[in-house]
ROZA-996993 format. One record per residue (C-alpha): residue in three letters; residue number from 1; x, z, y. Coordinates in steps of 0.05 Angstrom, whole numbers. Layout:
BEGIN
pt type: ALA | seq: NUM | xx: X | zz: Z | yy: Y
...
This chain:
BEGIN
pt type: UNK | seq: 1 | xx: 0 | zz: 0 | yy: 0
pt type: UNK | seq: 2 | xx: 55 | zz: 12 | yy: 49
pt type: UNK | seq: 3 | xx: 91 | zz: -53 | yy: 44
pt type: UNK | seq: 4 | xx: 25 | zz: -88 | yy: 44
pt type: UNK | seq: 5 | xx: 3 | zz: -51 | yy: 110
pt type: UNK | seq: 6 | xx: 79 | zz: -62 | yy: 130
pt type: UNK | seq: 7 | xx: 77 | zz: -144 | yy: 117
pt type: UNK | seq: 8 | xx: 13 | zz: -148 | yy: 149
pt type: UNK | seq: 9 | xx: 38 | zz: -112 | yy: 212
pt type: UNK | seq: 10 | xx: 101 | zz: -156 | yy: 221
pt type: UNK | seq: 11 | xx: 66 | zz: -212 | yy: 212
pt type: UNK | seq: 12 | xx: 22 | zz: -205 | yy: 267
pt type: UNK | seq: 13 | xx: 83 | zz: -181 | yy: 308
pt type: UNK | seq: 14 | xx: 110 | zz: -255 | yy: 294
pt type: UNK | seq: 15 | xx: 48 | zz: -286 | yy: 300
pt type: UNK | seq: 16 | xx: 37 | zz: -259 | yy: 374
pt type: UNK | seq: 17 | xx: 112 | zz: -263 | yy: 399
pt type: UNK | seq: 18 | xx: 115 | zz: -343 | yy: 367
pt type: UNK | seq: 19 | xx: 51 | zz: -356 | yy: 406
pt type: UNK | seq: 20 | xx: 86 | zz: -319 | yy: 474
pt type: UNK | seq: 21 | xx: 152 | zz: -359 | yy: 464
pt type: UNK | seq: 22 | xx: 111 | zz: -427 | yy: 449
pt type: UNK | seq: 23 | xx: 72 | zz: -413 | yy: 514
pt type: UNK | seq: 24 | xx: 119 | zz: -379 | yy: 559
pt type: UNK | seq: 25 | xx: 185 | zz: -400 | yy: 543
pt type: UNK | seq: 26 | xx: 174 | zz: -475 | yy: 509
pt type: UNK | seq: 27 | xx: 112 | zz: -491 | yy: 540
pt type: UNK | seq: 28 | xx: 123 | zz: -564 | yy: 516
pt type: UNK | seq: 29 | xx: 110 | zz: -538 | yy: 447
pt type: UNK | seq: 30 | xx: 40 | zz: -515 | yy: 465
pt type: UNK | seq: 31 | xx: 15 | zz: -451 | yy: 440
pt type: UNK | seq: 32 | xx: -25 | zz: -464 | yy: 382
pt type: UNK | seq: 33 | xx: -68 | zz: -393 | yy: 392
pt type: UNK | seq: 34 | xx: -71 | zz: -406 | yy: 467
pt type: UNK | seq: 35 | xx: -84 | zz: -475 | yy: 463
pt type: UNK | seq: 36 | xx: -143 | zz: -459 | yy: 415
pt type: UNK | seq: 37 | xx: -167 | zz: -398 | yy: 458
pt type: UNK | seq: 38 | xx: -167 | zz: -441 | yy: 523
pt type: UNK | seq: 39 | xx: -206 | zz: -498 | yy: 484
pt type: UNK | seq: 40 | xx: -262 | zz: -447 | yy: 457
pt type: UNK | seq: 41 | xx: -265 | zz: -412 | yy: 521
pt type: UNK | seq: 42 | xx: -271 | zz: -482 | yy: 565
pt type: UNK | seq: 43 | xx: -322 | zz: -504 | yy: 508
pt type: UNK | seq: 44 | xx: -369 | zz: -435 | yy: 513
pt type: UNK | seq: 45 | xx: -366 | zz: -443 | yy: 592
pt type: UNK | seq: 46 | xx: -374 | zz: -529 | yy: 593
pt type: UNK | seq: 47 | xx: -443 | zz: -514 | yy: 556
pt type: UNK | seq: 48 | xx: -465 | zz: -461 | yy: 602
pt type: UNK | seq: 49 | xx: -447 | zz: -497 | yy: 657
pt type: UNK | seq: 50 | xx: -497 | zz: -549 | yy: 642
pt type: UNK | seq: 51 | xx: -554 | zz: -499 | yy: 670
pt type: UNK | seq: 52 | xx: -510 | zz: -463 | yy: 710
pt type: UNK | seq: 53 | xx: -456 | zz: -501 | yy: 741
pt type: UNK | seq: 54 | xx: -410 | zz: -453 | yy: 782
pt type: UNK | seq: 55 | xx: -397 | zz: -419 | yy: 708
pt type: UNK | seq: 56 | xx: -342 | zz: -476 | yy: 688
pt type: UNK | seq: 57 | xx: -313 | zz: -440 | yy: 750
pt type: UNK | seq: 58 | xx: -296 | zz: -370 | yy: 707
pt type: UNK | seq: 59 | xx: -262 | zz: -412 | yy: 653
pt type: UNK | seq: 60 | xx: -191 | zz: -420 | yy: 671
pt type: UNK | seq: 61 | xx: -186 | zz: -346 | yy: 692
pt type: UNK | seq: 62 | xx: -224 | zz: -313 | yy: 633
pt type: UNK | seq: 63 | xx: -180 | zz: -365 | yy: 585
pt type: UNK | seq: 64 | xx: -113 | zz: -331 | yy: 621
pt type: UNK | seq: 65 | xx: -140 | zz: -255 | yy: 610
pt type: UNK | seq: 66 | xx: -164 | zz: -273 | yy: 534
pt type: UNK | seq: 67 | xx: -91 | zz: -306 | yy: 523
pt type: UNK | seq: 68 | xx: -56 | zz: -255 | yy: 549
pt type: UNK | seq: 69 | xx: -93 | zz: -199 | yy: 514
pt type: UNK | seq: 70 | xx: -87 | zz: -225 | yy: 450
pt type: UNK | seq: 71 | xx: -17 | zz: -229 | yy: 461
pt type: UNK | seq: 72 | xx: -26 | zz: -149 | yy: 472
pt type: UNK | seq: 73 | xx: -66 | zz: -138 | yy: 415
pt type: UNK | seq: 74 | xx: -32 | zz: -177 | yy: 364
pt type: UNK | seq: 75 | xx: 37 | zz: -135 | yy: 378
pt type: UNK | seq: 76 | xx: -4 | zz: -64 | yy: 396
pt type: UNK | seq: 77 | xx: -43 | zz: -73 | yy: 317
pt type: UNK | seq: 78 | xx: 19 | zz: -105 | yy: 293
pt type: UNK | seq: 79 | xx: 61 | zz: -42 | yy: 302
pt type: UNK | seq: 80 | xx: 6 | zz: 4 | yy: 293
pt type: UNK | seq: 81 | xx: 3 | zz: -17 | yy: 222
pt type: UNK | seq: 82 | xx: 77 | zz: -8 | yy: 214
pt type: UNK | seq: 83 | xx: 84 | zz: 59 | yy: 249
pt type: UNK | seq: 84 | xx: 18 | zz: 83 | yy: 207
pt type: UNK | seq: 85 | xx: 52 | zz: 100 | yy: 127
pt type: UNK | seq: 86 | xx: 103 | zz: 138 | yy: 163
pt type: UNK | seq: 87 | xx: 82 | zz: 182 | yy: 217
pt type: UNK | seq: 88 | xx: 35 | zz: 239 | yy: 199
pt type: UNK | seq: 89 | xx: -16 | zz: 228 | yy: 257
pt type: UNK | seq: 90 | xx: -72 | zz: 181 | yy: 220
pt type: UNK | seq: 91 | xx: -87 | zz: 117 | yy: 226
pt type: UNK | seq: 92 | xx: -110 | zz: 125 | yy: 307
pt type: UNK | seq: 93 | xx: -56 | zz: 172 | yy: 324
pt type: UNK | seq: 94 | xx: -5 | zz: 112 | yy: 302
pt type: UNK | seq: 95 | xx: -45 | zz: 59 | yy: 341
pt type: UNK | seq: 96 | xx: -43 | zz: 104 | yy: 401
pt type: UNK | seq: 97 | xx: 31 | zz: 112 | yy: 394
pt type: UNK | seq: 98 | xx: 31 | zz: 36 | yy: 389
pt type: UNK | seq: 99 | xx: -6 | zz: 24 | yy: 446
pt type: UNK | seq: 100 | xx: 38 | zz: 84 | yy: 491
pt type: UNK | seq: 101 | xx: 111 | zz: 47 | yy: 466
pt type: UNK | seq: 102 | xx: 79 | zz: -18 | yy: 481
pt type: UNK | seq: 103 | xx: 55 | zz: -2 | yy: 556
pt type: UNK | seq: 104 | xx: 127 | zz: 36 | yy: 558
pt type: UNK | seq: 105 | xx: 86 | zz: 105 | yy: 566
pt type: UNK | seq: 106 | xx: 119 | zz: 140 | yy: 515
pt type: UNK | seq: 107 | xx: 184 | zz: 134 | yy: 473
pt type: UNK | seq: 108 | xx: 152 | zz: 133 | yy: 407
pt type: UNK | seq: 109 | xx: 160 | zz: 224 | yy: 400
pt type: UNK | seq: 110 | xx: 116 | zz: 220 | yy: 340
pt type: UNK | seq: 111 | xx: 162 | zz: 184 | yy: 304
pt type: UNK | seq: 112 | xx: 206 | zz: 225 | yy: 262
pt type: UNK | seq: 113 | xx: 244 | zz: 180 | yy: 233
pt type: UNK | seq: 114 | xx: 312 | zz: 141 | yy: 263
pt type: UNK | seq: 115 | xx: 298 | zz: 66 | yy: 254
pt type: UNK | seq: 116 | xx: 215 | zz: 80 | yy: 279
pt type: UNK | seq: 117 | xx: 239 | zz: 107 | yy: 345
pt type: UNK | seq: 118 | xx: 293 | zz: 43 | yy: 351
pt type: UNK | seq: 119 | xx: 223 | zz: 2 | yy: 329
pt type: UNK | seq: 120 | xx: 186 | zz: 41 | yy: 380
pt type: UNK | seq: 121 | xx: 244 | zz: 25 | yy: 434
pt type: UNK | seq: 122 | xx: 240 | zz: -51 | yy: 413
pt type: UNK | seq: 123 | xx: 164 | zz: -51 | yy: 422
pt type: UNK | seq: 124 | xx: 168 | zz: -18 | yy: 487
pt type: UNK | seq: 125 | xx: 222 | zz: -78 | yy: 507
pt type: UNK | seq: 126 | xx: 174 | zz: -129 | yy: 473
pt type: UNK | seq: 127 | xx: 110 | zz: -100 | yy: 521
pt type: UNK | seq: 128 | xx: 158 | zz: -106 | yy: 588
pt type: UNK | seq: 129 | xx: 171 | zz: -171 | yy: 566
pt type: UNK | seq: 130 | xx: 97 | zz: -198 | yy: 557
pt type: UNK | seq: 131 | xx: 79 | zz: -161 | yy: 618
pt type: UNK | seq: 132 | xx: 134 | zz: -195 | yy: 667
pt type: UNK | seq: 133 | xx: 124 | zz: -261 | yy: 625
pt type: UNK | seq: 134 | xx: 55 | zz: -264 | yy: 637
pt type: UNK | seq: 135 | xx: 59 | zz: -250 | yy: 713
pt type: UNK | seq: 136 | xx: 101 | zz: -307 | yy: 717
pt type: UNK | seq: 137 | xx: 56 | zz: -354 | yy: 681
pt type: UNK | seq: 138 | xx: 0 | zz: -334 | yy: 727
pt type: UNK | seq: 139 | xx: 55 | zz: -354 | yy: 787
pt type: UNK | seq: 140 | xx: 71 | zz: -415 | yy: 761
pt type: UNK | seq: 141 | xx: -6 | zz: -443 | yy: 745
pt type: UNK | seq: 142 | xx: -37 | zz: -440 | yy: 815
pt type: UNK | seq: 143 | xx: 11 | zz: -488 | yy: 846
pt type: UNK | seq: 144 | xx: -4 | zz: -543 | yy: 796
pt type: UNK | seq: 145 | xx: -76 | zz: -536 | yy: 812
pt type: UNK | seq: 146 | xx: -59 | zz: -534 | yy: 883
pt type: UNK | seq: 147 | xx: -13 | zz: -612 | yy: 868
pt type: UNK | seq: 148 | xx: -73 | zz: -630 | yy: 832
pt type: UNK | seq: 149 | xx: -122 | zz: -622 | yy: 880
pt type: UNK | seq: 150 | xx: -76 | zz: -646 | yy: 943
pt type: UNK | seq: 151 | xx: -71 | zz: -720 | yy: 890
pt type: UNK | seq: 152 | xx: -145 | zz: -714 | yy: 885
pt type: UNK | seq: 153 | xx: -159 | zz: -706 | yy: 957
pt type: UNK | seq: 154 | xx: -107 | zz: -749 | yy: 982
pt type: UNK | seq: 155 | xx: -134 | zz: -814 | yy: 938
pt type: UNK | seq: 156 | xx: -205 | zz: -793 | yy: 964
pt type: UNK | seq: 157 | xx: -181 | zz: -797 | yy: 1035
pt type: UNK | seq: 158 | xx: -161 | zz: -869 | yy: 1020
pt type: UNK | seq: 159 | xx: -217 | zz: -882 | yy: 979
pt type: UNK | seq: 160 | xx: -259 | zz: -870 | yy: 1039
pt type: UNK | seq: 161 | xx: -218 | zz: -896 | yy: 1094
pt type: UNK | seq: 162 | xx: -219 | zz: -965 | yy: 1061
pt type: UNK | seq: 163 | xx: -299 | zz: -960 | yy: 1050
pt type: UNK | seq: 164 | xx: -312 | zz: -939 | yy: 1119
pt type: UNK | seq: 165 | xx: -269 | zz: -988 | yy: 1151
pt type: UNK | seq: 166 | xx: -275 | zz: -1054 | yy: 1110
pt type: UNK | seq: 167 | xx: -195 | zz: -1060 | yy: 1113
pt type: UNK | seq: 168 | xx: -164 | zz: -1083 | yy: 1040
pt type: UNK | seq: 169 | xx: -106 | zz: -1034 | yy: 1032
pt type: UNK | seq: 170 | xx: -76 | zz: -1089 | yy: 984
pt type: UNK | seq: 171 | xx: -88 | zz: -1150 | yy: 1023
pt type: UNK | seq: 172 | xx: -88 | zz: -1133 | yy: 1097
pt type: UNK | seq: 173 | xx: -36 | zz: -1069 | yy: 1104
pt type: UNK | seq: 174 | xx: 18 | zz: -1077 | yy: 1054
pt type: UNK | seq: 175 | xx: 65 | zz: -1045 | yy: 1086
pt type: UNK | seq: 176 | xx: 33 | zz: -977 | yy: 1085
pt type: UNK | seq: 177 | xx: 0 | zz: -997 | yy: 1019
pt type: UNK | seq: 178 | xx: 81 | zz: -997 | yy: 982
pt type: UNK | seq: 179 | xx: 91 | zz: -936 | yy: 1014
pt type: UNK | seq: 180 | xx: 24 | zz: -903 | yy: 993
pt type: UNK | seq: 181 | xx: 27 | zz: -930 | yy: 920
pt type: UNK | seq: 182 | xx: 93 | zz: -906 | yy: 912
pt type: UNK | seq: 183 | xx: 86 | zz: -838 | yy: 937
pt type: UNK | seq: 184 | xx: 21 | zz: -830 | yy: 893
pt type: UNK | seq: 185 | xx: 54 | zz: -860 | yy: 839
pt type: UNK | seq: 186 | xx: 110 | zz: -802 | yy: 838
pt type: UNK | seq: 187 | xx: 59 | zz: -752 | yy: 855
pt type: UNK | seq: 188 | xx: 25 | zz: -765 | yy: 797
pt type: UNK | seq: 189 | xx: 76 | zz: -775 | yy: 746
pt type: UNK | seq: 190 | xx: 99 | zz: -697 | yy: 764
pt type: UNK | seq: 191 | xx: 35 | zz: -672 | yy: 761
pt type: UNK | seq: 192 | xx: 27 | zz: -707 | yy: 688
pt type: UNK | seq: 193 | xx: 94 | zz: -670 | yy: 671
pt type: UNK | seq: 194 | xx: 66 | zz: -603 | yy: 693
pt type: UNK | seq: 195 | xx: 6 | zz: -607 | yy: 663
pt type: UNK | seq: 196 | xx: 41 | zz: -624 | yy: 598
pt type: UNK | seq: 197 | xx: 87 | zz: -560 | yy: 603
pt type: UNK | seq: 198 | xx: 21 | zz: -516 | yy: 625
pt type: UNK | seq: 199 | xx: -37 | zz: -542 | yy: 596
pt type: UNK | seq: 200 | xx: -84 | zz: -477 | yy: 611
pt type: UNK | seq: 201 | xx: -86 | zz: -513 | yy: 683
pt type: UNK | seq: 202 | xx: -131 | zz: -564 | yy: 657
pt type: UNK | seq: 203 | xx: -193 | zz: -509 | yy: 643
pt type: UNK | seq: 204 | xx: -190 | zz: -489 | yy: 726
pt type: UNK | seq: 205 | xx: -246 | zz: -520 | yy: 747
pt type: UNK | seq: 206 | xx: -256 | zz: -518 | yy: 828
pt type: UNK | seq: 207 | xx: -321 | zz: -552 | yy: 837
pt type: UNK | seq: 208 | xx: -305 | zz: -589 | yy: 902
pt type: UNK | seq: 209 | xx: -319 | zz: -659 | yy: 894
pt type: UNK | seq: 210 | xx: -266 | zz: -690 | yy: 939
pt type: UNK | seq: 211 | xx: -211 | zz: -648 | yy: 900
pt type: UNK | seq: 212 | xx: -232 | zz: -672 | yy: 827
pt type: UNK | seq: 213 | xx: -186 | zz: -721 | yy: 799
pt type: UNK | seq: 214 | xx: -222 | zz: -738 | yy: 741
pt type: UNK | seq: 215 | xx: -272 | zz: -770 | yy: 790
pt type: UNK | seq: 216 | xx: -226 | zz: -808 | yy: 840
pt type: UNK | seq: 217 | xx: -181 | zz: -836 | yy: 774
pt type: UNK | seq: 218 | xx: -218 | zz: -909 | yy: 771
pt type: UNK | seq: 219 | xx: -200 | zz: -920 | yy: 842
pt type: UNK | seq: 220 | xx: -125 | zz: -894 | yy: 827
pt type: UNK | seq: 221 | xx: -128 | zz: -946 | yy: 775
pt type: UNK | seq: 222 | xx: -172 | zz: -1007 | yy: 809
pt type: UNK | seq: 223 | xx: -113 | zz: -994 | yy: 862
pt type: UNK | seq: 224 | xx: -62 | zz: -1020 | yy: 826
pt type: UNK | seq: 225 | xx: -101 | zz: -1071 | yy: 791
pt type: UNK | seq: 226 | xx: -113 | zz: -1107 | yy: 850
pt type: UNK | seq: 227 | xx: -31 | zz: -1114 | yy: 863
pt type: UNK | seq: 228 | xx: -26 | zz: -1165 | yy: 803
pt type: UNK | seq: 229 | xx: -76 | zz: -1205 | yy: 830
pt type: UNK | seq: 230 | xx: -42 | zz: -1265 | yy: 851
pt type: UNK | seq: 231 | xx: -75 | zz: -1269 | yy: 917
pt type: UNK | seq: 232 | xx: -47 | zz: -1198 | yy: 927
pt type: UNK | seq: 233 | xx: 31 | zz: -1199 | yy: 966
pt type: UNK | seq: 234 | xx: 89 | zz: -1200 | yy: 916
pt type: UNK | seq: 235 | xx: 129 | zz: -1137 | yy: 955
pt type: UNK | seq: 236 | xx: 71 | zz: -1094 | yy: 917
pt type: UNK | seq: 237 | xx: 72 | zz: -1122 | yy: 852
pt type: UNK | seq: 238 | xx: 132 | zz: -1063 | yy: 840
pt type: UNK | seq: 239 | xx: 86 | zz: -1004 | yy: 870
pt type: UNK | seq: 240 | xx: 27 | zz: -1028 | yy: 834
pt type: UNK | seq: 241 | xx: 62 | zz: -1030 | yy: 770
pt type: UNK | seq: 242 | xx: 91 | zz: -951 | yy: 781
pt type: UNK | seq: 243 | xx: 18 | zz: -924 | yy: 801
pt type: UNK | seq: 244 | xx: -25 | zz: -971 | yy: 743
pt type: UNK | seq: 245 | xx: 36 | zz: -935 | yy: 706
pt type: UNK | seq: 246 | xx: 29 | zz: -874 | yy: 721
pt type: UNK | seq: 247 | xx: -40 | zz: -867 | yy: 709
pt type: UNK | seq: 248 | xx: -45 | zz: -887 | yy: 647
pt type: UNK | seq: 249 | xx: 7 | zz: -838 | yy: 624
pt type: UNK | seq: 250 | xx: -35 | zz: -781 | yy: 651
pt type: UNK | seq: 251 | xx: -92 | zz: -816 | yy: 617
pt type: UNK | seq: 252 | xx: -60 | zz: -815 | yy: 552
pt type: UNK | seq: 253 | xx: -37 | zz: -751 | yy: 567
pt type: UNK | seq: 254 | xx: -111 | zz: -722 | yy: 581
pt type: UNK | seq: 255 | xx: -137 | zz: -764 | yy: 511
pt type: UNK | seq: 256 | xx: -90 | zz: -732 | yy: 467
pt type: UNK | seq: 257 | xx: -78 | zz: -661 | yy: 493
pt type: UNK | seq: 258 | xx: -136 | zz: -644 | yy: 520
pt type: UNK | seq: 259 | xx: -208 | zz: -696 | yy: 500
pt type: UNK | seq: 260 | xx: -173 | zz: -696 | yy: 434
pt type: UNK | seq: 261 | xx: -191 | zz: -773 | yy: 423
pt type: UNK | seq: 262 | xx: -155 | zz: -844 | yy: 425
pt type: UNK | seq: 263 | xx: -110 | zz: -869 | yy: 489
pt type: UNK | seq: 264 | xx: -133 | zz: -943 | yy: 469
pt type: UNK | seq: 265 | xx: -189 | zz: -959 | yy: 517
pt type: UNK | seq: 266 | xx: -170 | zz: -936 | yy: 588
pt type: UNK | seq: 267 | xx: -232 | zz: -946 | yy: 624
pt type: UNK | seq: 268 | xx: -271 | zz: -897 | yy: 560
pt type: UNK | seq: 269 | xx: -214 | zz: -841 | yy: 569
pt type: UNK | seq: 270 | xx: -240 | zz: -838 | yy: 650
pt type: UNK | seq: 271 | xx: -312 | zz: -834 | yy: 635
pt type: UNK | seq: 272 | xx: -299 | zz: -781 | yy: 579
pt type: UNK | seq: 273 | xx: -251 | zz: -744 | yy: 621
pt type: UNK | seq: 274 | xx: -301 | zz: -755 | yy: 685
pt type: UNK | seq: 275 | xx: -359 | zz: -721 | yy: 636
pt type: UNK | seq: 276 | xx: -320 | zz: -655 | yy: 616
pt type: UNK | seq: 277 | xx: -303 | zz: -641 | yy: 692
pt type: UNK | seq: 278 | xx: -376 | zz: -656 | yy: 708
pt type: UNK | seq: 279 | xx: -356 | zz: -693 | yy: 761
pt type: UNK | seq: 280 | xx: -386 | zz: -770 | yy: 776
pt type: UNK | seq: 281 | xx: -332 | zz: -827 | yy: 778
pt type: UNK | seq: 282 | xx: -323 | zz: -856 | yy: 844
pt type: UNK | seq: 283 | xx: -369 | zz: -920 | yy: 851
pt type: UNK | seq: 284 | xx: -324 | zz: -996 | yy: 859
pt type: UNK | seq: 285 | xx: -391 | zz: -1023 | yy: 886
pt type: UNK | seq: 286 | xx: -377 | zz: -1018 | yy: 950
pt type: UNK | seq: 287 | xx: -307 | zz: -1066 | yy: 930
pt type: UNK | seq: 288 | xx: -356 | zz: -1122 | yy: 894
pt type: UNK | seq: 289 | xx: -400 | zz: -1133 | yy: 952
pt type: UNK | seq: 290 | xx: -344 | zz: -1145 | yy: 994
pt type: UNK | seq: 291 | xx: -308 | zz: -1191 | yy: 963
pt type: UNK | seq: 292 | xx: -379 | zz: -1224 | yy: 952
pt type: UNK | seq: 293 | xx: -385 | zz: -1221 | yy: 1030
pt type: UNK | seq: 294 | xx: -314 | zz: -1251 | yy: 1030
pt type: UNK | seq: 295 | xx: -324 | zz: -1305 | yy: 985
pt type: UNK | seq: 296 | xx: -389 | zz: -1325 | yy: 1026
């Protein structure tokens, strides 16, 4: 009974502190606990949201706190069950002495023996560690969803400026249209990188329509579409390329990691990714009836 109870403490131990070093330390890897909590979590709140819509807003945060205390829990049960055979203080007594060595309280005193108060110390190191760790995480998420909102905006700006003004960024300013492809280009190839390295950013959902990326992607896209057209100037064909590029990357990116479906069919990765934001895809109408106008 004591190894049994021993096993299934350490592996719990390694089953949280793998998940923290996947996460944390090579996000790239992504966390296959978190990665699953986050999904379940954005899945519980998606299907709420459909009667009440500012609940997709709780999803990223309440995703973070589940992560992170199941990180706790795993180690704080892990070395509960370990401590428990061979301190004389029950089964709760050892889980509180867990949980004091793993919030640093205490330095494991009910632990008679040598090598459980050098276990206790570890744990204690292990709980500092998850504690810093995770304050840095939470650092490091908001200013992704800050880039990803400024890309968002920023492309909805232009979006706008070109609908309310009748002026073909492509055709008739391509000056300012190489410069603007190329900086939205770069802008969102690092925010495709990040994203990659933290994926829990995906599941904050702001709400704001003009700072949803999933909606403004088509005209991202339609954008550098129109550069190949041979009608369009030749000094954009190069910018075009980078941003037509770029978003497909971060489409493919979105399809595999996060819809969980096939990067073949651009245009279906958009609407799919437009649904689970519950945002609507900008309209190209407006484009259509004037080039009809044009062509008249």
């Amino acid at each position: 009974m004591t190894v049994l109870v021993t096993v299934v403490g350490a592996a719990l131990i390694m089953a949280g502190l793998a998940d923290v070093f996947k996460t944390l330390f090579h996000p790239a890897l992504h966390g296959a606990m978190s990665d699953r909590i986050a999904r379940m979590v954005w899945k519980v709140c998606r299907a709420a949201a459909d009667r009440h819509p500012k609940t997709l807003t709780f999803a990223g945060p309440i995703a973070l706190i589940f992560i992170i205390a199941d990180w706790v829990l795993l180690n704080f049960i892990g070395f509960g069950l370990i401590y428990f055979p061979h301190i004389k203080v029950g089964f709760w007594g050892a889980m509180v002495n867990s949980l004091e060595a793993l919030s640093t309280l205490a330095e494991g005193s009910n632990a008679g023996i040598s090598w459980l108060r050098v276990l206790s110390g570890v744990e204690a190191i292990i709980g500092f560690t998850i504690f810093t760790a995770s304050i840095s995480w939470l650092l490091s998420i908001y200013p992704i969803i800050e880039s990803r909102r400024s890309v968002a905006h920023t492309a909805t700006l232009l979006h706008e400026a070109e609908k309310e003004t009748g002026v073909d960024l492509i055709r008739e300013a391509s000056q300012e249209a190489s410069t603007t492809m190329f900086s939205l280009a770069q802008e969102l190839a690092v925010l495709r990188n990040q994203m990659a390295q933290f994926p829990i950013t995906h599941y904050f959902y702001v709400g704001e329509a003009k700072t949803v990326l999933a909606g403004i992607l088509p005209y991202l896209a339609d954008l550098a579409d129109r550069t190949v057209n041979p009608a369009a100037p030749k000094n954009l064909r190069i910018p075009g390329t980078m941003l037509g590029g770029a978003v497909s990357d971060f489409l493919c990116f979105i399809a595999q990691f996060v819809l969980g479906q096939p990067s073949t069919d651009r245009t279906e990765i958009m609407a799919a990714y437009a649904r689970d934001q519950m945002c609507e895809p900008v309209s190209l109408a407006w484009r259509r009836e004037q080039k009809i106008r044009n062509v008249a």
